[in-house]
N, C-alpha and C positions, 0 to 999 in steps of 0.2 A: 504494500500500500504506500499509496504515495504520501511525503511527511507533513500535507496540507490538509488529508483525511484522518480526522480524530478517530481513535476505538472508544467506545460509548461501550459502559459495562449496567449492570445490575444493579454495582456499587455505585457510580457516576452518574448514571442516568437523568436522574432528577435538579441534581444541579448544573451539569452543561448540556442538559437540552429542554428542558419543563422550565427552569429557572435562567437561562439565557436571555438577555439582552433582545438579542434580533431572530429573525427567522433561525430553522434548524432544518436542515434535510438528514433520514436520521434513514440508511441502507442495510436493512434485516437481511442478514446471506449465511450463506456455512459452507467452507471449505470443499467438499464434496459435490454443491449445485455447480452444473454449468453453465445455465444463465448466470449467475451470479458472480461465478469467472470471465462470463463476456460482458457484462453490464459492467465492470470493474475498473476498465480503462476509461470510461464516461463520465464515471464517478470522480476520478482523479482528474479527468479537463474540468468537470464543472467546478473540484473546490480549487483549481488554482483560477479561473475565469469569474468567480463569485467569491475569491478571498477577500477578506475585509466589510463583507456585505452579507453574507450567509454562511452557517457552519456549517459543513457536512461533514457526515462521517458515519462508520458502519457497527453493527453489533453480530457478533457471532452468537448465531441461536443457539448455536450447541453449547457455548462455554458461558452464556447468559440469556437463559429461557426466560425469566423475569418479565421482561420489558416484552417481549415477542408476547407473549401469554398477556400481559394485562392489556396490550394492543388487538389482540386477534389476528394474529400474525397467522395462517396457517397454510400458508404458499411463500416459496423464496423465487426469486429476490420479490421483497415488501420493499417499497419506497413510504417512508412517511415525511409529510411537511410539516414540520410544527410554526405556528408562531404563538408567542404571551403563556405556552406549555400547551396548547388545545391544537391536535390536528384538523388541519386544512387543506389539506390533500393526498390521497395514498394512489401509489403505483402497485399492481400486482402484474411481476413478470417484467419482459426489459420493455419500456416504453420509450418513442422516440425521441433524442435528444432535444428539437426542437419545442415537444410535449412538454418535458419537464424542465427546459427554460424558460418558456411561456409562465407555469408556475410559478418559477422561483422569481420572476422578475415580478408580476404579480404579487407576491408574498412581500417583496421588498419597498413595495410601493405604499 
């Protein structure tokens, strides 16, 4: 992962992403999906192109079921948008880049 995509855990969760400043794009995956290995390299252009502006970053279901669970996560990749801690948008599956810049620029407005 690229070092502009935060790992968002169980333990973390609440505070950099529910408790965040600004928008959050928050990418539910596990090592084994492979959308989730192809949606991967999208993820790393959107947080260097939305740095300073929106967080993103990803949580492993396997190593933190938590947040996947109290989301209703039950397909990867999950895209969720957070803003003020309330989702605002979810992705299920890889959806097109233009899709979820549309969003995030939306989000940041």
């Amino acid at each position: 992962m690229a070092g502009l995509v935060a790992e968002f855990t169980d333990q973390n969760f609440d505070a950099d992403v529910l408790n965040a400043s600004g928008p959050v794009l928050v990418d539910f995956w596990a090592p084994w999906c492979g959308p989730c290995r192809m949606i991967a390299p999208m993820i790393d252009q959107l947080a260097s192109e939305y740095q300073g502006s929106i967080k993103i970053g990803k949580v492993n279901i396997d190593d933190n079921p938590g947040a996947a669970n109290q989301y209703g996560v039950s397909a990867i990749p999950t895209l969720l948008l957070f803003k003020n801690g309330d989702v605002v948008d979810r992705f299920v599956g890889v959806p097109p880049k233009p899709k979820l810049q549309a969003a995030l620029d939306a989000a940041k407005g």
